[in-house]
C-alpha positions as CSV (number, residue, x, y, z in Angstrom):
1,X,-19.7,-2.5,9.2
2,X,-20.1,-5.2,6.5
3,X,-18.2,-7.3,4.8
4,X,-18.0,-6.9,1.1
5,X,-17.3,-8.8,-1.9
6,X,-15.2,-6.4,-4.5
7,X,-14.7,-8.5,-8.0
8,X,-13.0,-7.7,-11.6
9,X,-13.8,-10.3,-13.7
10,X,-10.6,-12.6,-12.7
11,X,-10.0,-11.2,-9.1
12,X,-11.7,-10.8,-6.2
13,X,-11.8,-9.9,-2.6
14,X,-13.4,-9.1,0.4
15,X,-13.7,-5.7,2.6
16,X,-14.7,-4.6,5.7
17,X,-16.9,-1.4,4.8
18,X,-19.7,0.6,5.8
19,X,-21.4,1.1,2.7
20,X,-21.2,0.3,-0.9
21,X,-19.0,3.2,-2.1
22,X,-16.5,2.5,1.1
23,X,-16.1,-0.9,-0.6
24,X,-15.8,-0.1,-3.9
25,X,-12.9,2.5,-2.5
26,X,-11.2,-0.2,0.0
27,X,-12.1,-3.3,-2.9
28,X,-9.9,-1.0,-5.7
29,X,-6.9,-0.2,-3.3
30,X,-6.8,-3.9,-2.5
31,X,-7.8,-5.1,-6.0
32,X,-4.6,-2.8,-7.1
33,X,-2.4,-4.7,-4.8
34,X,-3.4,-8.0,-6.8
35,X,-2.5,-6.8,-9.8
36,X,1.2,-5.7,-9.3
37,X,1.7,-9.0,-10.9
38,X,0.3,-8.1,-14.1
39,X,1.8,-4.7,-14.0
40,X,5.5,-6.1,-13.7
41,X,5.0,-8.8,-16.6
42,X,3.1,-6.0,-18.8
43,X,5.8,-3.4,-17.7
44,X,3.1,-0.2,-17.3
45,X,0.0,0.1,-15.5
46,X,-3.5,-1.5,-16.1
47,X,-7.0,-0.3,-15.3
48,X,-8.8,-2.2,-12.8
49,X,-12.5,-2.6,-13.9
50,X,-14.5,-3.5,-10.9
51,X,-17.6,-5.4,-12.2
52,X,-19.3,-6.9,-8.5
53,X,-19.8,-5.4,-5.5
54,X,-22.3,-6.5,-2.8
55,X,-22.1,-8.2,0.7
56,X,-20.2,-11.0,1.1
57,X,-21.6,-14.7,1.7
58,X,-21.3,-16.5,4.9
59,X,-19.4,-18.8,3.1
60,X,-17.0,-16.3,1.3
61,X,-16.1,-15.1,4.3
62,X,-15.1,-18.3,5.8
63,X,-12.9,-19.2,2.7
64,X,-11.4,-15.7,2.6
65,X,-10.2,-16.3,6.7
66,X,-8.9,-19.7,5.6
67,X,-7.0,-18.4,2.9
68,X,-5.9,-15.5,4.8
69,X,-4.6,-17.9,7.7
70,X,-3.0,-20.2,5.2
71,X,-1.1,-17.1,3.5
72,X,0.1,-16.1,7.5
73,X,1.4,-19.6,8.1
74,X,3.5,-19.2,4.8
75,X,5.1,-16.1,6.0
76,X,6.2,-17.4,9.7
C-alpha cells in the first residue's frame, strides 16, 4: 500500500491505500470527519469536493506523523 494525499481546496490529508480509487474512498470518509466543523456552524450538510489525489511526499508524510503525534499527546 501507498500513502496518499486526498485534498479539497482548504483541507487535506493523507491515506494508507492501495490504489487511487481506495484513496479517494478512505480521503472522503476522513475528509468528512474534518468537516463536522463546518456542518455544525452551517447547521446542514456540505459537499466535499475532492480536487488532489496522488501519492504523498516523503515530506508530507513526516509532517502528517508529527501532527498526528502532537494531536495524541493532547489527548493523554
Amino acid at each position: 500500500m501507498a500513502m496518499y494525499y486526498v485534498a479539497t481546496l482548504a483541507r487535506y490529508v493523507l491515506v494508507d491505500a492501495a490504489h487511487e480509487n481506495d484513496a479517494r474512498e478512505l480521503g472522503l470518509a476522513a475528509l468528512h470527519e474534518l468537516y463536522a466543523d463546518v456542518r455544525e456552524r452551517l447547521g446542514r450538510d456540505v459537499s466535499i469536493n475532492i480536487t488532489t489525489i496522488r501519492p504523498a511526499s516523503s515530506d508530507e508524510i513526516d509532517l502528517w506523523r508529527w501532527h498526528c503525534q502532537m494531536m495524541a499527546r493532547e489527548t493523554t
